[in-house]
Structures are given as C-alpha cells and as structure tokens.
TIKE-517052 format. One record per residue (C-alpha): residue number from 1; x, y, z; residue in one letter. Coordinates in steps of 0.02 Angstrom, whole numbers, m for minus. Each point is the difference from the previous one (the first is absolute). Example, Ala and Ser with C-alpha at 12.3 -4.5 7.8 and 13.67 -1.06 7.14 Angstrom:
2
   num       px       py       pz   residu
     1      615     m225      390        A
     2       69      172      m33        S
REM end
This chain:
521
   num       px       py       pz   residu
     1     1638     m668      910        X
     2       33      173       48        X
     3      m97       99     m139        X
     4       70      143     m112        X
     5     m179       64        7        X
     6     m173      m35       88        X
     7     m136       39      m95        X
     8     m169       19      101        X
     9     m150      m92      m90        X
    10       m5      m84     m162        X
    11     m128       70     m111        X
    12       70       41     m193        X
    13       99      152       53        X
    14       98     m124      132        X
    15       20     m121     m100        X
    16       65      104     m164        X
    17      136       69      104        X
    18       23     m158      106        X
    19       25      m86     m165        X
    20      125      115      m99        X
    21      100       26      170        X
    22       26     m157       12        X
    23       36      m27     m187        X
    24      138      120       41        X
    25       74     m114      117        X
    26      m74       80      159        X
    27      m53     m105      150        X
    28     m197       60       10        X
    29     m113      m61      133        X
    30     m191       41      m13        X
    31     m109       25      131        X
    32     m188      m52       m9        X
    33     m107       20      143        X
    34     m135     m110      m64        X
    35       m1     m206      m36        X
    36       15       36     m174        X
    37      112      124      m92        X
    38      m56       90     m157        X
    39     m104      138       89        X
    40     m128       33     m136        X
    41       62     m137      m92        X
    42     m108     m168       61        X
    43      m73     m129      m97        X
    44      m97     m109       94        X
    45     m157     m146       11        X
    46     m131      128       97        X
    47     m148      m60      m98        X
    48        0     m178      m10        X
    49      140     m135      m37        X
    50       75        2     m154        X
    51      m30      189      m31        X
    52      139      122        4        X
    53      m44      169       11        X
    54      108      159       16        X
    55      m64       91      148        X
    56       85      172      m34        X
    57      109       41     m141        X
    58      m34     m115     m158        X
    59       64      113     m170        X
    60      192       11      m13        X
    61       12      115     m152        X
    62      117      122       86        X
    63      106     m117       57        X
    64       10      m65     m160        X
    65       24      171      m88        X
    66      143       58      128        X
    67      153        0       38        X
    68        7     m106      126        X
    69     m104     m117      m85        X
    70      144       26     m138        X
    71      149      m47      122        X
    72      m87     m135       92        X
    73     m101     m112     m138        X
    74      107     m100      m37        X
    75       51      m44      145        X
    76     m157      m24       52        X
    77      m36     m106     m149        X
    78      110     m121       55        X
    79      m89      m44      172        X
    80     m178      m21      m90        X
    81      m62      208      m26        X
    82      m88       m3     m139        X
    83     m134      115      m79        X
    84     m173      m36      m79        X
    85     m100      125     m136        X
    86     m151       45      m65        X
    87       m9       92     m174        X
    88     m149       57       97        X
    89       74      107      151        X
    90     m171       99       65        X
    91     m179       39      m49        X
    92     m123      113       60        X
    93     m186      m80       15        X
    94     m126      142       51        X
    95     m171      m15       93        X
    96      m95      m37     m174        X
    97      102     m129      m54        X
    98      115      114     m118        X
    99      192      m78        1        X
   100      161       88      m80        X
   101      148     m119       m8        X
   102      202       74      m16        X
   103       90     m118      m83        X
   104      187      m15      m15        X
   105      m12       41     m196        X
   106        3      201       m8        X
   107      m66        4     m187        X
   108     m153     m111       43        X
   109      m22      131      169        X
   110      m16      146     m112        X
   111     m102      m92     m123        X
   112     m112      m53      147        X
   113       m6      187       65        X
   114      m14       78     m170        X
   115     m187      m90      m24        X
   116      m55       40      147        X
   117       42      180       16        X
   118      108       73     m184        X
   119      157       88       95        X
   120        7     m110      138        X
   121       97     m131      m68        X
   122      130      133      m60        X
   123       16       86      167        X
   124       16     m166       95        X
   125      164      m30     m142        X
   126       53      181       45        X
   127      m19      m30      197        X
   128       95     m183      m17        X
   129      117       84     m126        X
   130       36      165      105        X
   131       64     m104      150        X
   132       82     m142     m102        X
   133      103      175      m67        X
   134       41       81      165        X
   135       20     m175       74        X
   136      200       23       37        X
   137      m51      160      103        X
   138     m174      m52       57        X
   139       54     m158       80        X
   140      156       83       94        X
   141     m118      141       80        X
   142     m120     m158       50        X
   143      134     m138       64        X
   144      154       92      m12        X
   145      105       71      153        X
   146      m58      166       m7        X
   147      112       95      134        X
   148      156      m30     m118        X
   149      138       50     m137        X
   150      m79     m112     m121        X
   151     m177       64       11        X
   152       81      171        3        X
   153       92      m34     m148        X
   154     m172      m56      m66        X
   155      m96      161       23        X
   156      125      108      m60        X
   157       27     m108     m161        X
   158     m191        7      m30        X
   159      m18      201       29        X
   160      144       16     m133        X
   161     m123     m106     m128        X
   162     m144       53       66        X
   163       52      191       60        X
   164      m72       47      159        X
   165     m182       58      m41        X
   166      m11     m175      m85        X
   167       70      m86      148        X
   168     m130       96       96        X
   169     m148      m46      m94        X
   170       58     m180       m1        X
   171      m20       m5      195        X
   172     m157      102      m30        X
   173      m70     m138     m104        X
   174       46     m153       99        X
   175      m91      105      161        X
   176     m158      m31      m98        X
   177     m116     m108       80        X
   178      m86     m141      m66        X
   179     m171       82      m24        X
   180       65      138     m101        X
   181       95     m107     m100        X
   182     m141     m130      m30        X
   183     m133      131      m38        X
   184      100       98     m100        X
   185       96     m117      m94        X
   186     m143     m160      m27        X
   187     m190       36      m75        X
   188      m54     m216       19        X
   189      m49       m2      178        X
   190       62     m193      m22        X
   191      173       43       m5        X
   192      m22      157      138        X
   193      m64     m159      115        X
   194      153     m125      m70        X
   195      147      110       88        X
   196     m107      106      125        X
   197        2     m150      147        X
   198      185      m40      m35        X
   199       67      162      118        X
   200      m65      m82      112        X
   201      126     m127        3        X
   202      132      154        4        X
   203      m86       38      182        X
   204      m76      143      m75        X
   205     m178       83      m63        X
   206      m55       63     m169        X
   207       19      181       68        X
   208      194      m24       59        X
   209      127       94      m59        X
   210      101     m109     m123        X
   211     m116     m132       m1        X
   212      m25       40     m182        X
   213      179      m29      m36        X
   214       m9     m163       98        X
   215     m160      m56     m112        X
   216      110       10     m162        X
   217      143      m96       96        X
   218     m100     m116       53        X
   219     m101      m22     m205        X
   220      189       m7      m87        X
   221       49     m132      159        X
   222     m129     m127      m42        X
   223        9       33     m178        X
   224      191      m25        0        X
   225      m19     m140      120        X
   226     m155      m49       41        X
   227      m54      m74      197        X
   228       90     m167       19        X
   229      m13      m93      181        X
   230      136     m114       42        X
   231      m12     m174      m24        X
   232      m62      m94      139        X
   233      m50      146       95        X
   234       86      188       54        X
   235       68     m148      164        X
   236       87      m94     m157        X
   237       95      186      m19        X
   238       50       23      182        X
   239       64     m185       m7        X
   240      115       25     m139        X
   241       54      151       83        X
   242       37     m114      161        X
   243      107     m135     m109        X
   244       92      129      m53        X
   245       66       88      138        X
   246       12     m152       85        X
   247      115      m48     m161        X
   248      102      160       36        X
   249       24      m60      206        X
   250     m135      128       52        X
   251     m150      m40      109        X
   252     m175       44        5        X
   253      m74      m33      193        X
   254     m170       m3       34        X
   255      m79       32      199        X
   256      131      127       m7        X
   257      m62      162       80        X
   258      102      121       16        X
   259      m33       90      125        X
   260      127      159      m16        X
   261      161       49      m89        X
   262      141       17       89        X
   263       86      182      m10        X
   264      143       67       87        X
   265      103      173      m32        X
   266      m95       14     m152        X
   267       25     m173      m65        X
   268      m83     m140      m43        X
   269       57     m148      132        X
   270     m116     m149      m59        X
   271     m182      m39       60        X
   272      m74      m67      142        X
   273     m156     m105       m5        X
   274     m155      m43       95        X
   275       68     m159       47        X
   276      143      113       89        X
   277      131      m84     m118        X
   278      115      138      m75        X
   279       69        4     m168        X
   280      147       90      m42        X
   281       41       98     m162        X
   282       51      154      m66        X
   283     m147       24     m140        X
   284     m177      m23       21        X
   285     m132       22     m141        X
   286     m178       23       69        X
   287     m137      m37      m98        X
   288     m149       71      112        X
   289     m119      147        3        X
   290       63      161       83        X
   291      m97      m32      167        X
   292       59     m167       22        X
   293      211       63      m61        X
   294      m39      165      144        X
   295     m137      m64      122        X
   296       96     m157       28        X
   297      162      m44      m94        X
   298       89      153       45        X
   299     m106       54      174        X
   300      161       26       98        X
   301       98      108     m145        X
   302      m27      194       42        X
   303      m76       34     m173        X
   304     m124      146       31        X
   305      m20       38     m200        X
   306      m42     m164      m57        X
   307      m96      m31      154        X
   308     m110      154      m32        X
   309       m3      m58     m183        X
   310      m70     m166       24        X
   311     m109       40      116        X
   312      m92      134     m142        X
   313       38     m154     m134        X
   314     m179      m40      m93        X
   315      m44     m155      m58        X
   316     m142      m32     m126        X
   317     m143     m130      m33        X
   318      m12     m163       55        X
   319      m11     m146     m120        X
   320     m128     m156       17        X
   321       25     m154      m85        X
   322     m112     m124      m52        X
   323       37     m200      m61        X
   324      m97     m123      m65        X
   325        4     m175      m49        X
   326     m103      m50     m154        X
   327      m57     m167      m69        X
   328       53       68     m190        X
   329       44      135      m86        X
   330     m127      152        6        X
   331     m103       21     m153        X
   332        4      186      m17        X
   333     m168       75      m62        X
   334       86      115      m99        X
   335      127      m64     m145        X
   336      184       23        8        X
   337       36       m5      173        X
   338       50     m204        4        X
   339      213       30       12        X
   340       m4      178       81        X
   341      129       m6      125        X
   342      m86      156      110        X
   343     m180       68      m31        X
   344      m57      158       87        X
   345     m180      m16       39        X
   346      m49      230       m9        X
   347     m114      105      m89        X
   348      130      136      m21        X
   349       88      148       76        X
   350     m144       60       88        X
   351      m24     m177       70        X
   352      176      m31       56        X
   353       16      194       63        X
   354     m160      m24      102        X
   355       64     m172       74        X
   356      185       57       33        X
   357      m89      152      118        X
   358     m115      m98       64        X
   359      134     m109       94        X
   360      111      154       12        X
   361     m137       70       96        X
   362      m10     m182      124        X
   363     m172      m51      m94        X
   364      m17     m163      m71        X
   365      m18       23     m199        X
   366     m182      m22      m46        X
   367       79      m80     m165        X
   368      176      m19       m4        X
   369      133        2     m134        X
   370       52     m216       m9        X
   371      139      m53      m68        X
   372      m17     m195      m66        X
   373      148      m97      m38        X
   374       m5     m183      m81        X
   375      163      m79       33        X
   376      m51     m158      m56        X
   377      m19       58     m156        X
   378      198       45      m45        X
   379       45     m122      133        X
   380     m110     m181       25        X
   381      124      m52      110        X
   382      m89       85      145        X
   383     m159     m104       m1        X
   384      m76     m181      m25        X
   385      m33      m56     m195        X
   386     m153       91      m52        X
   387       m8      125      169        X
   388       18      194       17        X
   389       49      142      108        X
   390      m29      164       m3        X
   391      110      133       95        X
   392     m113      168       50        X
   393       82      144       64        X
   394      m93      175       31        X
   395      127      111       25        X
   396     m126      142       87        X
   397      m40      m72      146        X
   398      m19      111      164        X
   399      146      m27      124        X
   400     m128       41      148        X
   401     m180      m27      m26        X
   402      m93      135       45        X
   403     m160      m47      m92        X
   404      m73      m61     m159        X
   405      m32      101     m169        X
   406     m127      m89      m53        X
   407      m78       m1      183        X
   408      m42     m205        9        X
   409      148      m62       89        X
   410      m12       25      187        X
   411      187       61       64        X
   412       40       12      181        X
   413      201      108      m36        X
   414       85     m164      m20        X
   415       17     m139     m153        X
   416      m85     m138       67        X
   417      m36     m167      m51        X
   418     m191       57      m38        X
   419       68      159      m95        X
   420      126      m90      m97        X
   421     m113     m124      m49        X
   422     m139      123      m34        X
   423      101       92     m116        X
   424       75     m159      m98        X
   425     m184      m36       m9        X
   426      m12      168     m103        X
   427      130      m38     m106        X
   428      m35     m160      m46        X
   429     m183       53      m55        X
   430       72       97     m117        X
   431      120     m119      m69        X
   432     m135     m130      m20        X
   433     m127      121     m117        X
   434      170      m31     m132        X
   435       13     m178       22        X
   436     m111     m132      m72        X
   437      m41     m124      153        X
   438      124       63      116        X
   439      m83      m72      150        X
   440      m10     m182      m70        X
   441      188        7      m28        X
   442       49       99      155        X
   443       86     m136      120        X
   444       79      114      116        X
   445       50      183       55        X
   446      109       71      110        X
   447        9      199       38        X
   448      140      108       84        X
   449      m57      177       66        X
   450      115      141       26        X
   451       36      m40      172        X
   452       25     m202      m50        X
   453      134       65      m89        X
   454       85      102      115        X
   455       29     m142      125        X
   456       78     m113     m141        X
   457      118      147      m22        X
   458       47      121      133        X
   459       50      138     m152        X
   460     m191       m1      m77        X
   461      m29      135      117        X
   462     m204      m10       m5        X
   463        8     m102     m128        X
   464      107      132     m110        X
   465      102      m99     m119        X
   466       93      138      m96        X
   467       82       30      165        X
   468      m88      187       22        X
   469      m93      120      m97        X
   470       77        4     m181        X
   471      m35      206      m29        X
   472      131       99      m68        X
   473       57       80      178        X
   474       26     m179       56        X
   475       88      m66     m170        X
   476      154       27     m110        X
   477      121       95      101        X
   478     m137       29      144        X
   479       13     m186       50        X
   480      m36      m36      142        X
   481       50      177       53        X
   482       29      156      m71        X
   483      183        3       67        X
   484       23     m181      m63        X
   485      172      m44      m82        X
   486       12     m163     m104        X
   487      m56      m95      162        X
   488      130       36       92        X
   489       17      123      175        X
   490       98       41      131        X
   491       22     m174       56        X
   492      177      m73      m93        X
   493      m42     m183      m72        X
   494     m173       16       10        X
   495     m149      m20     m169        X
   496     m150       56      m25        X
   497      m90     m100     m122        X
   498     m179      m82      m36        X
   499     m151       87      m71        X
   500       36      145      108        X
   501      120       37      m70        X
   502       70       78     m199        X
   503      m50      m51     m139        X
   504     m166      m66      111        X
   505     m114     m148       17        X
   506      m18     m168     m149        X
   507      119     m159      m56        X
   508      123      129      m53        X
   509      115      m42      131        X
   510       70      175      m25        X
   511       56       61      170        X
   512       80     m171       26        X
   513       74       25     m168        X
   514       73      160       31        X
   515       55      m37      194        X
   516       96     m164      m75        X
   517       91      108     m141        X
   518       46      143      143        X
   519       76     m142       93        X
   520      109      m40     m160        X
   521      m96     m162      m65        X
REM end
C-alpha cells in the first residue's frame, strides 16, 4: 500500500486523525516505534495475572466530551469501545480523614457545599453555570483552530455582544489563577482542597495563569460527564481504534521507527526509517515532542527558527505511577469513597502548591499530591471475582532528582531503582493511614518513575506527559512556539500534532482532530 499519509506514533492524537482520515477514504499508515501502539494508552498484567491495570492514561472524559469523540463513537462502538461511569467522578480525602465527594447531580453538589460553607454551593452553580454559558466560545478558544476565519469570526461576534471592555475583562478573568479563584470565590477549605490538585492534571500549578479558568472547566467536565475508563482497559480503546482503521484499509505498524522525514524542495517526500526502509508519501502527521520533530525527524531540513525554538522549548514535571493488586476491595476509613472513580489524597492549596515546587525545584515531595483511581470499581472486568486495583498517579514528580524535600531519601542525580522505590515507599505510607488493613490485602505493586516512563515513550521527555510546560507563553496560540501556525511550517505536507502541540496535552485528541479536518476528513 502506498499511503495517502504516514502518521508517526499512535498515541490518541494519531489515532483521532488516523481514524477520521481514513473514514474519509484516505489510505493512512501509522507508525509506532514501540511493540505496542497506543503511546499512553496501555493496559496491561504488570502486577500479577489476571490484573489489568492502566499504566498511563486511565479517564477518557475528554474524549468523550469532544468532538472527536463525537465523530468517532460510533464507530468505535462497533469494534467493542465502550465507556464505564461512576455517579461518583472524584473526592478529595485530606490528612485527618476529612472527604468531599462531586457527584454528577449539580443540585445535590450545591446542597453538599451549601452545609459546609453557606455561599459555596451557589458559587460552585455560578462557576459550573458561567462556563456551561460561554461554553460555544470557551470550548473554541480551548480546542478550536485558533489561527483562523472561524475563530476570527468568533471574537469579533463576541466583542459586538460583549463590546470590547467586556471582551477584555473576559480574558482578564479566565487569566486568573487557581488560587485567586479558590480563595476568593470558596470559604469550606473542603471544597478549596476538592479542585485545588486537579490543575495539576492541566500540567499546571495553583499559581498559573489560567489555571483558575481550567479548575471551573475541569468542575463543569466531571459534573457534565463525570470520569469514565474504558471498558476493559484505556488498551481496549487503542484496539477499537486499530479495528477500525484496519476496517477503513489503513494500518497501524508497530517496531516502526522512523527515523527521519523525507523533504525535498520544500516538500514532504515520505519517511525513511531506522530499519533504512523508505516510505513514500506526500503528507506526514507527526505526533512527537518538538525535540524529537527538530533534533531528529527533520535534522537535515535548514530550519534555523524552529531549530532555535525547540531547542528553548520547556517541558514540565514528571509523572510517577503507582499499581497495585489487592485481594478485595479497600475498605476506606472514611465513608463515601467506595465507587469514586479518582480520589486525590491533599490537604489543600498550600499542600499541592508546596508539592508542585518542590518537584519543580528537582526535590522529591516530602508529601505529595496522589491521585487514586479504582477502575475496578466502574469496570470489574479488569480483575479476578472479589480482587482490586488501584491506579496512583502523582502528577508532581521531579524530572531530575536533585534531592529530597523531606530530606530521608538518599538521591545520587538519577531515578534509580532505590529512589523509585524509596519514594513509592512514601506514598504508599500515606495511602495506607486511609485504608483499613491495607497491608493484609496488598498482593502486589508495581511503580514507574519519571524516567521509567520516558523509555516506554520517547515523547515523555523526563517523564513530562503534557508534552512541555503548559504556561500561557507555551499554550493557546504560543504552542509549541510563539511563531506557531495551526501545526503547520515551512515544510509543504508536513503536521505537527501531539501534546505539543494546540489545543495541548489529554484524551482530547484535538490536534489530531483538527490536522484530520485540515486534510478535508
């Protein structure tokens, strides 16, 4: 088959586009450099037979809320993708045993945040409400092509409602970040420490610019829609994806590394991979970070700007992960937590401020922000009758270790075995002061540090997996340069796309999205 378009890697962004391309009748061949395709996307028995853990990405809500998830369900549908809820989609459980649950019922959330703090309840309807209102405009700045007529069209129809001074402090408000708007907005200290740990998840910090805007996305997002997993595992996803691109006579290779793109007068001429086997095409979508697409992809292309652009490119914290295998269901000590799909284990925004610069600063948090997920919970197919898993992720982890917060873990600049393990010792200790018995039903862990997760996938630079620092000058129409265009360059036939790229990292599939519909699908 002599593809319409190569598509390098296969994470969601590759396979939204690779999908609706080839839904449009395109020949698409994708690329995957690993054994495996799915990128972040792997479900797989690390723990102990039987047990199938997600070991990256696990929550699919913005797939599920986009539109690409829109386009592609059911498709998808018919090849086995199916979803799995929770009325329950997060919790926060803090250090003395205090727990806040979000349900999917926004009457019962404001009743819930009314008794604990009078106001709260009504701001959190006004902060779910304000976004559900501005949603048509909101969601185009976030996922939308920005460097276009429509978008244009956008802004100018919203400064004629809005007038210009209104337009202005719109942006002004949405630049807020999530401290002020937690402090300022929320008296219960509960609810402060419910959305406080969820920027995180953004790649950003409680003192980033619009990560107050990104809080209230993220509140009317799981309210909306709560945090479903796929059934049988995010790998169940990628395989439907497979079946049906396959269905469409397009290909998804694995062992395929590609080692650079071919370019000639300007124009895309194919690839050429490690192997030395050539592939030629006219279009090429590349789903990598910006020092893999410069370093490497396009090394001999005379592209001084870009080069000089990635080369200044930022990325952010690294994530760990931590699995376990459990003999039953864990018997929370404190009530209400039984069928939460994701429970952040923080004290507050102090807590998760001091833990996100901690690891910004290379030190090993002395307690870090955890994220627990129970799968098994929304989906039992994952597990034996009667077993358990629980997904950790603690998404402030230090890229390079420089030292340790808390000064108890010995570092020597690298994550080791004896570090890694060290530090999933920490976190574990503090899972286990919440959980009644945990080491009688604990049958097995497995942990993945920063740099564990960099050699499963080249484009978690240090363990990064939002694909670089999320800050405003690297986001929106900064991304992943400030002279970026809609992921396109100077090269003819050639994408940009991935987490590096507009509208940024998550299940979105939004630069894949986008590419596919530039391409006509």
């Amino acid at each position: 088959m002599t593809p319409d378009h190569v598509i390098i890697g296969s994470g969601i962004n590759a396979l939204v586009a690779g999908a609706m391309l080839a839904l449009k009748g395109d020949r698409v061949l994708l690329l995957e450099r690993e054994a495996v395709p799915g990128g972040c996307l792997r479900t797989e028995e690390i723990s102990l037979p039987g047990f199938r853990h997600d070991v990256m990405a696990a929550t699919w809500v913005l797939f599920m809320t986009s539109p690409a998830g829109a386009v592609l369900g059911p498709h998808l549908a018919r090849h086995g993708f199916d979803y799995c809820h929770t009325p329950h989609p997060t919790a926060v459980l803090r250090p003395d045993g205090q727990a806040l649950v979000l349900t999917t019922d926004r009457a019962k959330n404001v009743a819930a945040f009314n008794a604990l703090s009078p106001g709260d309840g009504d701001a959190h309807a006004r902060d779910v409400g304000g976004v559900e209102a501005d949603a048509p405009f909101l969601f185009a700045l976030l996922g939308g092509a920005l460097w276009s007529w429509p978008t244009a069209k956008l802004l100018w129809g919203q400064m004629r409602k809005r007038g210009l001074r209104g337009l202005a402090a719109w942006f002004g408000r949405a630049l807020v970040p999530a401290r002020g708007w937690l402090e300022t907005t929320y008296t219960s200290p509960d609810v402060q420490a419910l959305y406080a740990p969820w920027v995180l998840h953004c790649g950003l910090t409680p003192e980033s610019t619009y990560s107050g805007q990104m809080g209230k996305v993220i509140a009317f997002a799981l309210e909306a829609a709560g945090a479903p997993v796929v059934k049988g595992g995010s790998g169940a996803g990628v395989a439907a994806f497979r079946a049906l691109i396959a269905e469409k006579g397009g290909e998804i290779r694995c062992g395929a590394d590609v080692d650079r793109i071919i370019v000639k007068d300007g124009k895309v001429r194919g690839v050429a991979l490690a192997s030395g086997e050539e592939i030629a095409c006219a279009s090429v979508l590349a789903s990598v970070a910006p020092g893999q697409l410069q370093g490497r992809l396009l090394r001999e292309v005379n592209l001084p700007e870009d080069r000089d652009a990635a080369k200044s490119f930022r990325h952010g914290r690294g994530n760990f992960q931590l699995h376990y295998a459990l003999d039953r269901h864990p018997d929370w000590l404190s009530p209400g937590l039984d069928d939460v799909a994701l429970i952040h284990l923080a004290d507050g925004i102090d807590s998760v401020s001091k833990s996100a610069n901690e690891a910004e600063r290379g030190m090993l948090p002395a307690i870090p922000t955890i994220c627990v997920g129970q799968p098994h919970r929304l989906d039992p197919s994952r597990v034996p009758e009667g077993k358990a898993v629980l997904w950790l992720q603690i998404p402030d982890a230090p890229r390079v270790v420089k030292g340790d917060a808390a000064g108890q873990i010995a570092t020597d600049g690298t994550w080791s075995e004896a570090t890694r393990e060290a530090f999933a010792d920490r976190i574990e200790a503090i899972l286990k002061r919440h959980i009644k018995d945990f080491d009688a039903i604990k049958l097995a862990r497995r942990a993945y540090s920063p740099a564990d997760l960099a050699a499963m996938n080249v484009n978690l630079v240090g363990g990064d997996p939002y694909g670089g620092l999320c800050t405003i000058d690297q986001f929106f129409i900064f991304r992943p340069y400030a002279h970026s265009t809609n992921g396109t360059g100077l090269v003819r036939g050639l994408r940009h796309i991935g987490a590096s790229t507009h509208p940024g990292p998550g299940l979105g599939g939004g630069s894949g999205f986008l590419a596919a519909k530039g391409l006509g699908a």
